[in-house]
N, C-alpha and C positions, 0 to 999 in steps of 0.2 A: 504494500500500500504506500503513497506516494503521500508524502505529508503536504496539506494544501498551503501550509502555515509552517514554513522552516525557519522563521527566526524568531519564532515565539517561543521556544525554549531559551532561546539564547536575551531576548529582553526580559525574560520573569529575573531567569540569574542576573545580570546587570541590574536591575529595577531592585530583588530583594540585595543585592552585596550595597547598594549604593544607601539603601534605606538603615540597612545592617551598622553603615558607616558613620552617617550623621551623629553631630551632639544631640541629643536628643535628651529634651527634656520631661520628657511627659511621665512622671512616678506623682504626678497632683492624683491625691486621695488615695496613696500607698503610703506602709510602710519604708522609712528608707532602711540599709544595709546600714549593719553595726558596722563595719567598718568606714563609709562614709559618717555617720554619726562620729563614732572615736575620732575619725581623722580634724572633722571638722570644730572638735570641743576647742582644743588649744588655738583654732583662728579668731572662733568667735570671742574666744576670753581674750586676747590679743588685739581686737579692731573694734568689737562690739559692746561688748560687757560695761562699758566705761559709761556709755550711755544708757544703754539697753539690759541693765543691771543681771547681776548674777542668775542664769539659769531664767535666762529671758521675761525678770517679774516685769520690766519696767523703771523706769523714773517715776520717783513719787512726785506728784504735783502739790504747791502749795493751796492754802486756805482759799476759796477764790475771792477774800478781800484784798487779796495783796496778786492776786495773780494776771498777768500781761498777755491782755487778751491774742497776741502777733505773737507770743512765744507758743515753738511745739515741743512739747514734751514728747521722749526717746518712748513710742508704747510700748508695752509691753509684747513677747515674740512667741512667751510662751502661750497656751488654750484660753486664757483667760481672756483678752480682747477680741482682736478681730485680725491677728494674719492669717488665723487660719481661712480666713476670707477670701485668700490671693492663694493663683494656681503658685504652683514652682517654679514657674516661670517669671512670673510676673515679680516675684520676694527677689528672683538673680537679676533680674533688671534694675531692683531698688539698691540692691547694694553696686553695683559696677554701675550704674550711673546715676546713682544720688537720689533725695525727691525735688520738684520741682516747688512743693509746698514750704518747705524749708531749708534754709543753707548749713543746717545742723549734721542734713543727712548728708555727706557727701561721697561722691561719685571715688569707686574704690577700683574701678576699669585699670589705674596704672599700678595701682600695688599687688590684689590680690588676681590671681590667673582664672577664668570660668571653673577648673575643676576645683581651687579653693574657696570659692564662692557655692557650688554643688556642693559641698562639704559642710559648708556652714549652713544652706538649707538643711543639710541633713541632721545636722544636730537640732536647729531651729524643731526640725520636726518629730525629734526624739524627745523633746517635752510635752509635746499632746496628747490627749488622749487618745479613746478609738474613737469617739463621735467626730472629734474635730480634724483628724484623719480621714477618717469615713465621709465626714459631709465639706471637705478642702475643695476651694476654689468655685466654681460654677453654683456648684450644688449646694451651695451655704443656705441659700435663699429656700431650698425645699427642707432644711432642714431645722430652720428658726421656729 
């Protein structure tokens, strides 16, 4: 039999090796790998911690009698607020290129490398629970 279609073997392999290859971000409402987690503790404590306090509680804000309505407080990283709000993707965007909200958060593109940054999501996501895991990114909204 004559194959009518002789280079459609040959684009699945290209098309999967090429897919195979990408960075690819997509672990939003997975668990990440203990070893991403581990690798990622000593960055966060290192770039993040400072603001985004120990074990992602947060910056505590003051009284709101004395508080500056233009300043933002570092939120908190760990389940408590709302990162788990943002895919995986969108947390690697804020840390390599800052937020545009505040000049507090800034853009970490020249120090740390995309997979030190995947590292630091992965710890980020190693303080959540399973809800906030389970309902990460998109899905927050079906799960409020």
């Amino acid at each position: 039999m004559i194959n009518k279609y002789p280079y459609t073997l040959l684009y699945t392999l290209l098309l999967t090796t090429t897919l195979l290859s990408v960075d690819t971000l997509a672990e939003t409402g997975k668990r990440p790998d203990v070893a991403s987690a581990k690798n990622g503790k000593p960055l966060y404590e290192t770039y993040c911690q400072s603001c985004h306090g120990e074990q992602g509680v947060g910056e505590p804000a003051p009284p709101m009698s004395i508080r500056d309505p233009s300043f933002f407080f570092a939120p908190a990283l760990d389940d408590s607020q709302h990162a788990w709000h943002h895919s995986d993707e969108d947390l690697v965007k804020f840390i390599l290129e800052g937020s545009p909200r505040t000049p507090r958060m800034v853009a970490w593109k020249k120090v740390l490398s995309r997979t030190d940054v995947r590292n630091i999501v992965a710890y980020i996501k190693s303080l959540w629970g399973d809800r906030a895991i389970k309902c990460q990114g998109p899905k927050h909204m079906s799960c409020m």
